[in-house]
C-alpha positions as CSV (number, residue, x, y, z in Angstrom):
1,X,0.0,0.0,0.0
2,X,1.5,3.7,-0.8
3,X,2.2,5.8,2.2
4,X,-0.4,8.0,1.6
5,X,-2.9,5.1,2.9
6,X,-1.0,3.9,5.7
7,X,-1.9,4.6,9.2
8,X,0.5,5.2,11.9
9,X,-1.1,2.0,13.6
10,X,-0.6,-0.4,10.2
11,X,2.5,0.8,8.7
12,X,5.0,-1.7,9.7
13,X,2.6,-4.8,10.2
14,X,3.2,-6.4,7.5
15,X,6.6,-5.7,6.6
16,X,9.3,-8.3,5.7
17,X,11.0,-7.2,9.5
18,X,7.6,-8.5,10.9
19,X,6.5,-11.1,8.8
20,X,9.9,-12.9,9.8
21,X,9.7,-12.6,13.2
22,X,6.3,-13.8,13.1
23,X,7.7,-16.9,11.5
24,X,10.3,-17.5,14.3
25,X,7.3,-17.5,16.7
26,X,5.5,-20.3,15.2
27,X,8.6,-22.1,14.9
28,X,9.8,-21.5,18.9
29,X,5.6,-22.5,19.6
30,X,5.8,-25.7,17.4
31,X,9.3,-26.9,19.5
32,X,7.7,-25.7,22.5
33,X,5.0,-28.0,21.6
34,X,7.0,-30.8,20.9
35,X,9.1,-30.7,24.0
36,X,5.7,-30.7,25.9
37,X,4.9,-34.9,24.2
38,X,9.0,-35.6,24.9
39,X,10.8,-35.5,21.7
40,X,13.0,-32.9,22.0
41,X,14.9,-31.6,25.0
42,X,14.0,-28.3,26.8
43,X,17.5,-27.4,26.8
44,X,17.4,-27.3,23.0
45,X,14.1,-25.2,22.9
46,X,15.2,-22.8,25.2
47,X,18.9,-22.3,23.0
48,X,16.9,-21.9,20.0
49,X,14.3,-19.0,21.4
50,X,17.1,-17.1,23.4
51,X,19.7,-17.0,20.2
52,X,17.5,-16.8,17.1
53,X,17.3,-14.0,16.1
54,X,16.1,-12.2,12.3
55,X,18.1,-10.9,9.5
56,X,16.3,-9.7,6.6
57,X,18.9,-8.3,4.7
58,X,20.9,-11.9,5.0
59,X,17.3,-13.7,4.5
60,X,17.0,-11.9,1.2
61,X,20.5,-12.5,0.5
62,X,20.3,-16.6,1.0
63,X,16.1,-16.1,-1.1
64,X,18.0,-14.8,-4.4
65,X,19.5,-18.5,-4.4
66,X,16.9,-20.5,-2.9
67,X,13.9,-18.8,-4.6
68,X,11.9,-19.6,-2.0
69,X,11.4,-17.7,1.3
70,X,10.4,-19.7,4.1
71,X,13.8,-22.2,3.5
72,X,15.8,-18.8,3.2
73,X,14.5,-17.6,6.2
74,X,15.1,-21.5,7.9
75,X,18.8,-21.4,6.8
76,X,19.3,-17.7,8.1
77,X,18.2,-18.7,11.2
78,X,19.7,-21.8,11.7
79,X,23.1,-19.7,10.7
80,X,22.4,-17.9,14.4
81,X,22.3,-21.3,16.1
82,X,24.7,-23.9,16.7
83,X,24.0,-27.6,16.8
84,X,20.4,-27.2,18.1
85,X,19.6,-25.7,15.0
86,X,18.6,-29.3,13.9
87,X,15.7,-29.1,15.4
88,X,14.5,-25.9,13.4
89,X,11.4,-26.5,11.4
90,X,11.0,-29.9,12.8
91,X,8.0,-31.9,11.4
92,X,6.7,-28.8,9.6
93,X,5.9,-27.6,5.9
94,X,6.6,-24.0,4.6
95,X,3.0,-23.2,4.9
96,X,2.2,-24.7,8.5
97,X,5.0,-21.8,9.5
98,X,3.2,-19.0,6.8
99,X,-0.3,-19.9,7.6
100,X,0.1,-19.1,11.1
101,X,2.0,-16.5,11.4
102,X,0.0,-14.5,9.1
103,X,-2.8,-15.6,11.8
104,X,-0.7,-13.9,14.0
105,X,-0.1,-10.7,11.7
106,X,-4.0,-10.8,11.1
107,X,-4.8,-10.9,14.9
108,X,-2.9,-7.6,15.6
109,X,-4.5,-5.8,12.7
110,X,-8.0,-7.3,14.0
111,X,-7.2,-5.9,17.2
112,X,-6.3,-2.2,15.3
113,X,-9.4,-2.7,12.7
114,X,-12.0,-3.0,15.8
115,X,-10.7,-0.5,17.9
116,X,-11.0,2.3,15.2
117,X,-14.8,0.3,14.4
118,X,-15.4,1.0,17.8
119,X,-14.5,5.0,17.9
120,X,-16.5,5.2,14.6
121,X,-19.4,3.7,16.3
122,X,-19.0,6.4,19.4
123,X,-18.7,8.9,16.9
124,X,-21.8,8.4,15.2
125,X,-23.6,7.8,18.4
126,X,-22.6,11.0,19.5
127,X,-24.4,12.5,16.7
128,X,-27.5,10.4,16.5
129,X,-28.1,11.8,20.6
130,X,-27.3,15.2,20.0
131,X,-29.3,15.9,16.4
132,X,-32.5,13.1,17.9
133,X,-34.5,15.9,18.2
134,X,-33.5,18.2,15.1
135,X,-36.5,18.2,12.4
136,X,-35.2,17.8,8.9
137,X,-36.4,17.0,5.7
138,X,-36.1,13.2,4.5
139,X,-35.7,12.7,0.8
140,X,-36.9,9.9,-1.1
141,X,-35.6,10.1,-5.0
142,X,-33.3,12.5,-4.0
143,X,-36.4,14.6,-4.1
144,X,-38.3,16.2,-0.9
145,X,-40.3,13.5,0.8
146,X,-41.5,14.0,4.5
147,X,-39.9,15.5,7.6
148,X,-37.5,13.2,10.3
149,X,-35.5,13.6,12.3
150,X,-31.8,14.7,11.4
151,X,-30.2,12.4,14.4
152,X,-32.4,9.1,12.6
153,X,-29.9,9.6,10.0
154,X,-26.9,9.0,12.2
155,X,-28.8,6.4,14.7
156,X,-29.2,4.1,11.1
157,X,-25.6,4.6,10.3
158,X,-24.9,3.3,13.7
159,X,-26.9,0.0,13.6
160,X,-25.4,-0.9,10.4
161,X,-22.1,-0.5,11.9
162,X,-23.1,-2.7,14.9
163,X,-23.8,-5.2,12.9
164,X,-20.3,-4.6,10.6
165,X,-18.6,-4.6,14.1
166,X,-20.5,-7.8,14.9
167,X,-19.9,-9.9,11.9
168,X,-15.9,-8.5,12.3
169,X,-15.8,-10.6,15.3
170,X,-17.3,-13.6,13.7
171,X,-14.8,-14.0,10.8
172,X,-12.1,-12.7,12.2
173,X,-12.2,-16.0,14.5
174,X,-11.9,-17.8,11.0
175,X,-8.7,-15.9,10.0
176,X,-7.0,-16.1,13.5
177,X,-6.1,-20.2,13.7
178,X,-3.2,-22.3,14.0
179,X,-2.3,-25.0,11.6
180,X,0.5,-27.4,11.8
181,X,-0.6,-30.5,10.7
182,X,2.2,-31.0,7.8
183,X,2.7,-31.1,4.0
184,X,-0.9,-32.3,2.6
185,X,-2.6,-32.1,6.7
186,X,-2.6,-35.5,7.4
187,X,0.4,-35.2,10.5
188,X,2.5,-37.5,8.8
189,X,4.9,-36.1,10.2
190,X,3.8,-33.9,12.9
191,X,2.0,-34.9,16.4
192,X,-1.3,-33.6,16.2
193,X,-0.8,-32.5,20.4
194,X,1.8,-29.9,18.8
195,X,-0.3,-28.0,16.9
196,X,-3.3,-27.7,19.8
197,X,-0.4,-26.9,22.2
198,X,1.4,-24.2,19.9
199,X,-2.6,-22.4,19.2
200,X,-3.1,-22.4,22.8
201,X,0.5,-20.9,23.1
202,X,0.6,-18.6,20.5
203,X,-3.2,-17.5,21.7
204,X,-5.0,-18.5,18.2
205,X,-7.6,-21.4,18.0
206,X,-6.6,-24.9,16.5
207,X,-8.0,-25.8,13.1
208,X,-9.7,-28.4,12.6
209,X,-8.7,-29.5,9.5
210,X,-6.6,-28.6,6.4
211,X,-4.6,-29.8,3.7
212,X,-0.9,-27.9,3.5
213,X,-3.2,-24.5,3.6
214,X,-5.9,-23.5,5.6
215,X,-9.2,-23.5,3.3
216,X,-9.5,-20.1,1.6
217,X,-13.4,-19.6,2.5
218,X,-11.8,-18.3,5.7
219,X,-9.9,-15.4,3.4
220,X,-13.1,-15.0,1.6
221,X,-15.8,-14.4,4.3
222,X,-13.4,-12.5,6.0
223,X,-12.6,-10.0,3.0
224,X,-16.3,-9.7,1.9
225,X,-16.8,-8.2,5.8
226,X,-14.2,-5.8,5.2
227,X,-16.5,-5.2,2.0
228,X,-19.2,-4.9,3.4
229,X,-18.2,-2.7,5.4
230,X,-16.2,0.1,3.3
231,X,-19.5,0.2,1.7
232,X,-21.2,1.4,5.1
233,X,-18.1,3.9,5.4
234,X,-19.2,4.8,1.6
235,X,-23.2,5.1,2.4
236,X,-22.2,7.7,5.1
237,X,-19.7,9.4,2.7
238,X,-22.7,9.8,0.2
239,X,-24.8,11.2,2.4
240,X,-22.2,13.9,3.7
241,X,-21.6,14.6,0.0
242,X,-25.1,15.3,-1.0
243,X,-26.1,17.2,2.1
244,X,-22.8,19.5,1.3
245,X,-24.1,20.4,-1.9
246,X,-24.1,23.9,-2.5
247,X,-27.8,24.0,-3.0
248,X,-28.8,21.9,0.1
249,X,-25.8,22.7,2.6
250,X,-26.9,21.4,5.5
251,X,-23.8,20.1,6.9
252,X,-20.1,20.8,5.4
253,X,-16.9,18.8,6.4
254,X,-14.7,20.5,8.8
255,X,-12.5,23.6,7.0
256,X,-9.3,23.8,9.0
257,X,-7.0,26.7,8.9
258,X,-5.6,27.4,5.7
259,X,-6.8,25.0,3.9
260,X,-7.4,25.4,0.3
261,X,-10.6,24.2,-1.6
262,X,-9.4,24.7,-4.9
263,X,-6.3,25.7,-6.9
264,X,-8.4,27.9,-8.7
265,X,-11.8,29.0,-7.1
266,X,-11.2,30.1,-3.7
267,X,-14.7,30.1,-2.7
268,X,-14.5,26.0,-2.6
269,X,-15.5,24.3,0.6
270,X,-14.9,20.9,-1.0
271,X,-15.9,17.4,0.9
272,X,-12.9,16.1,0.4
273,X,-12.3,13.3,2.6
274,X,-16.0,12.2,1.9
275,X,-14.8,11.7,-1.5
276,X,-11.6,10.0,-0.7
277,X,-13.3,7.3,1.2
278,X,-16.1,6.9,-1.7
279,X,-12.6,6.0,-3.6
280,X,-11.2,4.0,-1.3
281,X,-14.3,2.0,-0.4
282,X,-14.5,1.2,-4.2
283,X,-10.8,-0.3,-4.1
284,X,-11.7,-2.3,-1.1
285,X,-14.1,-3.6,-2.7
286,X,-12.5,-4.2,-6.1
287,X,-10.0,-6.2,-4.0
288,X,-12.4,-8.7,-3.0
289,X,-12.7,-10.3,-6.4
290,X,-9.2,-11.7,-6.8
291,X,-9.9,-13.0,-3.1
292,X,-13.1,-14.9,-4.0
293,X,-10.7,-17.1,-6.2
294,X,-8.2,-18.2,-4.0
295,X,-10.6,-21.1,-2.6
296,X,-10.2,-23.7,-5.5
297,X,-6.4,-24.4,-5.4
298,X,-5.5,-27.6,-6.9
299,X,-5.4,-31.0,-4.7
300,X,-4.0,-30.4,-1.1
301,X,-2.4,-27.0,-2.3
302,X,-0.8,-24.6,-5.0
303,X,0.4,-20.9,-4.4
304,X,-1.6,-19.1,-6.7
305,X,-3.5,-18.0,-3.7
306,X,-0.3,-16.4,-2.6
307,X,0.3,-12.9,-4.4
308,X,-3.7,-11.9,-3.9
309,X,-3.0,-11.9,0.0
310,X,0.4,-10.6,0.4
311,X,-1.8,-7.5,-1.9
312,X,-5.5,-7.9,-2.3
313,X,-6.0,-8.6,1.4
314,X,-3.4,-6.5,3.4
315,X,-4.4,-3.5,0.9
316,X,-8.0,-4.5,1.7
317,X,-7.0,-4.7,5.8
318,X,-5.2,-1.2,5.7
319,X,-7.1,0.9,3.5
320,X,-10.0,-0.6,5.8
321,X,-8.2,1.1,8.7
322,X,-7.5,4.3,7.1
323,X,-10.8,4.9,5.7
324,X,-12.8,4.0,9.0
325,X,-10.4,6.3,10.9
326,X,-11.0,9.2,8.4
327,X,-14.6,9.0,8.2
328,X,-14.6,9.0,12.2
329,X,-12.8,12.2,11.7
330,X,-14.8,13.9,9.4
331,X,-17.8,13.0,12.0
332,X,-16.4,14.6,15.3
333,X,-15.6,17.7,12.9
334,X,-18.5,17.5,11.2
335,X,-20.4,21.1,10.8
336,X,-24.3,21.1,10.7
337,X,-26.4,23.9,10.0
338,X,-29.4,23.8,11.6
339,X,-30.8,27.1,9.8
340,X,-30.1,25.6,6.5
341,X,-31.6,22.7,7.3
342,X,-35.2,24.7,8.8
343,X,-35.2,26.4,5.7
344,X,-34.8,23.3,3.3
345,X,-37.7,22.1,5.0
346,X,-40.3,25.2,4.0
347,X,-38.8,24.7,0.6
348,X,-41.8,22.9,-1.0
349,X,-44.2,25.4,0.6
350,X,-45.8,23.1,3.1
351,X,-46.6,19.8,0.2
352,X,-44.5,17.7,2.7
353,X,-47.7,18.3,4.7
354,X,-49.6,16.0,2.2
355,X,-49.3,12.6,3.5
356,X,-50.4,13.5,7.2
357,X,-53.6,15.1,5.3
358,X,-54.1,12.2,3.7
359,X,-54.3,10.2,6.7
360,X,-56.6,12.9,8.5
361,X,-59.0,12.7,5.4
362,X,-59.2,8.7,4.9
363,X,-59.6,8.4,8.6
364,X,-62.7,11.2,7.9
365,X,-64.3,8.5,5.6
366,X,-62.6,9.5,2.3
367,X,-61.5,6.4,0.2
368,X,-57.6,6.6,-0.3
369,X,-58.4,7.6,-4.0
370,X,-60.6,10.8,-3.3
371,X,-58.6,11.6,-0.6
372,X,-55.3,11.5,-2.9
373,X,-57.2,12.9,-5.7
374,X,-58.1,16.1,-3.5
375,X,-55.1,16.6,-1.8
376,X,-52.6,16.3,-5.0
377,X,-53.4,19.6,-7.1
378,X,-52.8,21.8,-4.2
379,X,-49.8,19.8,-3.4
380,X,-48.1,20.0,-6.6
381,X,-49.4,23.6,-6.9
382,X,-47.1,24.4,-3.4
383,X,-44.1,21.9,-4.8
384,X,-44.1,24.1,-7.9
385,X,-44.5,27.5,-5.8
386,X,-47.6,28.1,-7.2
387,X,-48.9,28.9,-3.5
388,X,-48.4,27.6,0.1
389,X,-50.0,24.7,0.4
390,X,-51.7,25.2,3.7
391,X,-53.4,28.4,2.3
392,X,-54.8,26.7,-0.5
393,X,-56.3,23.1,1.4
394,X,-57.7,25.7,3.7
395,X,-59.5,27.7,0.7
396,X,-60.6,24.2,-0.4
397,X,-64.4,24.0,0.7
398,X,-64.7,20.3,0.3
399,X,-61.6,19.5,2.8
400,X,-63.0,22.6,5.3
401,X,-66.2,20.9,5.3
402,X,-64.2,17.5,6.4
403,X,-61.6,18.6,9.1
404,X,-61.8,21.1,11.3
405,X,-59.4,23.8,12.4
406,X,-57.3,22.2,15.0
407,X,-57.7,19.0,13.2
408,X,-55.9,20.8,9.8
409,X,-53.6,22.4,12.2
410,X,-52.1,19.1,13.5
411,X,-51.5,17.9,10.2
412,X,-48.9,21.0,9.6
413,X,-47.3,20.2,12.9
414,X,-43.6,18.0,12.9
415,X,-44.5,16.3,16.3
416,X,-46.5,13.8,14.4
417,X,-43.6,13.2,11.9
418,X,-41.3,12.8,15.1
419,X,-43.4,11.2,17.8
420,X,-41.8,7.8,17.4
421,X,-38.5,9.0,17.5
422,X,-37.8,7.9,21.5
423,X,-38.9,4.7,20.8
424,X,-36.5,4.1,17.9
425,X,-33.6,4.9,20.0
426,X,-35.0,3.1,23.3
427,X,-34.8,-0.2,20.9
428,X,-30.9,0.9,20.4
429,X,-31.0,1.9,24.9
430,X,-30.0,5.1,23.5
């Protein structure tokens, strides 16, 4: 991933420095496992974990000759070691050592992922509380619909983030697992006690079963959260973008000082970030395809799965982290304006009013058809400024003779359109 993406948090996770020593701690867990059943000597163990140590410059050196890593990365340790080094990869395959130590990787960047999920979450719960009470106008179409509430908007956002958060924790259980079970997973020539020991010491869960990889469905569910997700970060970045519109303007990212809008127009307010994560949530997703077919591998294993996850999925885990913490920022700096929203509402003269009308007339006796039938040439009269549409239902003799005056009062009120508002955030204990 370019640096532009990386968070502070992600940027050296998956480098070759860490990726390495994340392979020397499956190796020290699988000895440690073996000298728990008796076949090799605690003296040995303890040697190999206390003088081991990583070279990647001398790993890369010793890979331009082997072209392959994990033996380079075998030989440059044993080269640290002295006779004990014998025992280095005992009993294991390349990918028993890759598999899990990418668990490992995945684990600390699950850790990172769900603590920014969570500040996101506060963030948008922060809004929903504060703007539960704000009237706004809802939009349908992209065209003016009825009146809400402007914190219903925020307290949505947040349930579909509870569940993104929730479903994180689900198959991120299916990414973090151990597996040492040997060249095509039969333990042919591994004790099967080594691997549960080394997932309870290395803190991941045992797998069940694999061949010489851990089954890709695991990558795959766990990607399509990540999805899934960006496209939440992206259905709040839409709606930031549209209400920033210069015609609407109800809310506008923060503006810090001296930032520029445009090269050329210095007017421009531009929602920026907004549009960043829009982009961002697009690669995210776009990174999910190559993912979705790295489950068919041939027989017990090929590595054509390999160069989609050392890109497709650790692009898709850190852009995930940037973009979650930037749209959390552009929330807590978010700027509303509560006039601009007031006046959007009066913009179609009152026709918003129309469906609570309706309501009062059919409950009068009306059939839905004559009561939509009355009410809609006043209301498209209002929506097309042609009048205020209160004025012209009350001029309307067949409607006065139906509801009276504090009966067509309440239908101009926004306490019915937010009356049910407490009750949608009690089922939230908000």
């Amino acid at each position: 991933m370019i640096e532009r993406y990386l968070s502070e948090e992600m940027k050296d996770l998956f480098s070759d420095k860490s990726r390495f020593e994340a392979y020397l701690k499956v190796e020290i867990a699988a000895l440690r496992g073996w000298e728990q059943i008796g076949v090799i000597g605690k003296e040995s163990v303890d040697k190999i974990e206390k003088n081991a140590r990583v070279d990647v410059s001398r790993i890369r050196e010793i890979e331009a000759i082997t072209k392959h890593d994990v033996v380079a990365f075998t030989r440059q340790i044993s080269e640290t070691l002295g006779e004990e080094k014998r025992y280095v990869h005992y009993g294991l395959t390349s990918t028993d050592v890759v598999d899990t130590a990418m668990s490992l990787l995945y684990q600390k960047a699950d850790d990172i992922l769900l603590a920014s999920m969570q500040d996101l979450k506060d963030a948008l719960k922060e809004k929903a509380l504060k703007y539960k009470y704000l009237p706004c106008i809802g939009r349908t179409h992209g065209m003016h619909a009825e009146v809400t509430s402007f914190g219903l908007k925020f307290l949505n956002f947040y349930d579909e983030v509870s569940r993104g958060i929730e479903d994180f924790q689900v198959q991120r259980k299916n990414l973090e697992v151990c597996k040492l079970s040997g060249a095509v997973g039969n333990y042919a020539d591994i004790d099967p006690r080594v691997q549960e020991y080394a997932a309870s010491y290395l803190h991941l869960e045992s797998i069940p079963i694999a061949t010489q990889v851990i089954s890709r469905d695991r990558h795959e569910r766990y990607g399509a959260c990540l999805a899934i997700f960006a496209s939440t970060l992206e259905k709040i970045a839409v709606e930031i973008r549209n209400l920033s519109r210069t015609e609407i303007h109800e809310v506008e990212e923060g503006f810090s000082k001296g930032q520029k809008g445009s090269s050329a127009m210095p007017q421009k307010r531009n929602p920026i970030s907004s549009e960043n994560v829009t982009g961002l949530a697009r690669i995210i997703r776009g990174d999910l395809l190559p993912l979705l077919e790295d489950n068919a591998l041939y027989h017990e294993r090929d590595i054509s799965h390999s160069s989609v996850e050392r890109v497709s999925l650790i692009d898709m885990i850190e852009l995930s982290h940037y973009a979650i913490k930037r749209m959390t920022s552009i929330l807590k700096n978010l700027v509303v304006f509560e006039e601009n929203i007031q006046k959007n509402i009066n913009l179609s003269q009152g026709a918003i009013f129309a469906p609570a009308l309706l309501k009062a007339l059919i409950q009068k006796g009306l059939s839905r058809e004559e009561a939509y039938d009355l009410i809609q040439p006043h209301a498209m009269s209002a929506a097309l400024n042609k009048g205020e549409f209160k004025s012209l239902v009350e001029s309307d003799e067949k409607i006065q003779k139906l509801l009276g005056k504090e009966e067509l009062q309440n239908c101009f009120s926004f306490q019915e359109n937010l009356k049910n508002v407490d009750y949608l955030y009690q089922r939230f204990h908000l």
